[in-house]
N, C-alpha and C positions, 0 to 999 in steps of 0.2 A: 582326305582327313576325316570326310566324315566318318567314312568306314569305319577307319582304326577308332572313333569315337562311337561308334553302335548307332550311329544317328541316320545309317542311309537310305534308311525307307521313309524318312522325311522329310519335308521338302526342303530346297538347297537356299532358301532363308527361315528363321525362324530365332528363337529365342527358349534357354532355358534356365533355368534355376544354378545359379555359381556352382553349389554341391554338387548338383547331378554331375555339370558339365567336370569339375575338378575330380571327380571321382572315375568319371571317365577317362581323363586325360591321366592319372596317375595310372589306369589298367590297358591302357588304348596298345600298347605294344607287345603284352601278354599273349603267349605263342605266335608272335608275329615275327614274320624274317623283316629285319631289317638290313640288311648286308650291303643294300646297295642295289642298280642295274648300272651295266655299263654303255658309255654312248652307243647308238649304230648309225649309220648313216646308209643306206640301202638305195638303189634304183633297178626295175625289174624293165630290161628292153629301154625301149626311147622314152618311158614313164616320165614320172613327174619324180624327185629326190626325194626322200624319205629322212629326216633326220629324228631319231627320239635322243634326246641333249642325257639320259640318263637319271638315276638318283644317287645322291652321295650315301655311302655307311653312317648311317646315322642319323639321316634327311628326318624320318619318323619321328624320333628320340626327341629331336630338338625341339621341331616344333611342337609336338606335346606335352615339353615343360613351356615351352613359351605360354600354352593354350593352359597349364593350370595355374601360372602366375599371374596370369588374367584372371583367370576365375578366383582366385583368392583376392586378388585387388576388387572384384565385383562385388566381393561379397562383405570385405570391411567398409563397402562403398554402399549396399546393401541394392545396390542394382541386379537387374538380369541380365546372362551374355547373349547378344548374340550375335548372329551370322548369314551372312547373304552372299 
């Protein structure tokens, strides 16, 4: 999430200003695929099982309204969001 939020050259807690963050959150998916990956579940030889559980079409979408309805609760709230 941070990515899609331009925030991931900083560090994985921190805090910012409602605006910034809801301004980010309203752009966070602009030219970004959000389609989806599908499970895999993979083993190479006698290894150890590999499973990646996938993402749903629309995984992105969602949580980045959830993350500006935050940020607008923050900010009628006049607090900062943040994240760790």
């Amino acid at each position: 999430m941070l990515n899609r939020l331009g925030l991931a050259d900083r560090e994985l807690a921190g805090e910012a200003d409602p605006d910034d963050i809801l301004g980010r959150a309203l752009t966070g998916n602009v030219g970004q695929d959000d389609a989806g990956t599908a499970d895999v579940t993979s083993r190479t030889g006698d290894g150890p099982l590999w499973v990646d559980c996938g993402v749903e079409t629309g995984y992105f979408a969602g949580k980045l309204e959830a993350i500006a309805s935050l940020a607008a609760i923050a900010k009628e709230r006049g607090l900062m969001v943040a994240w760790s």
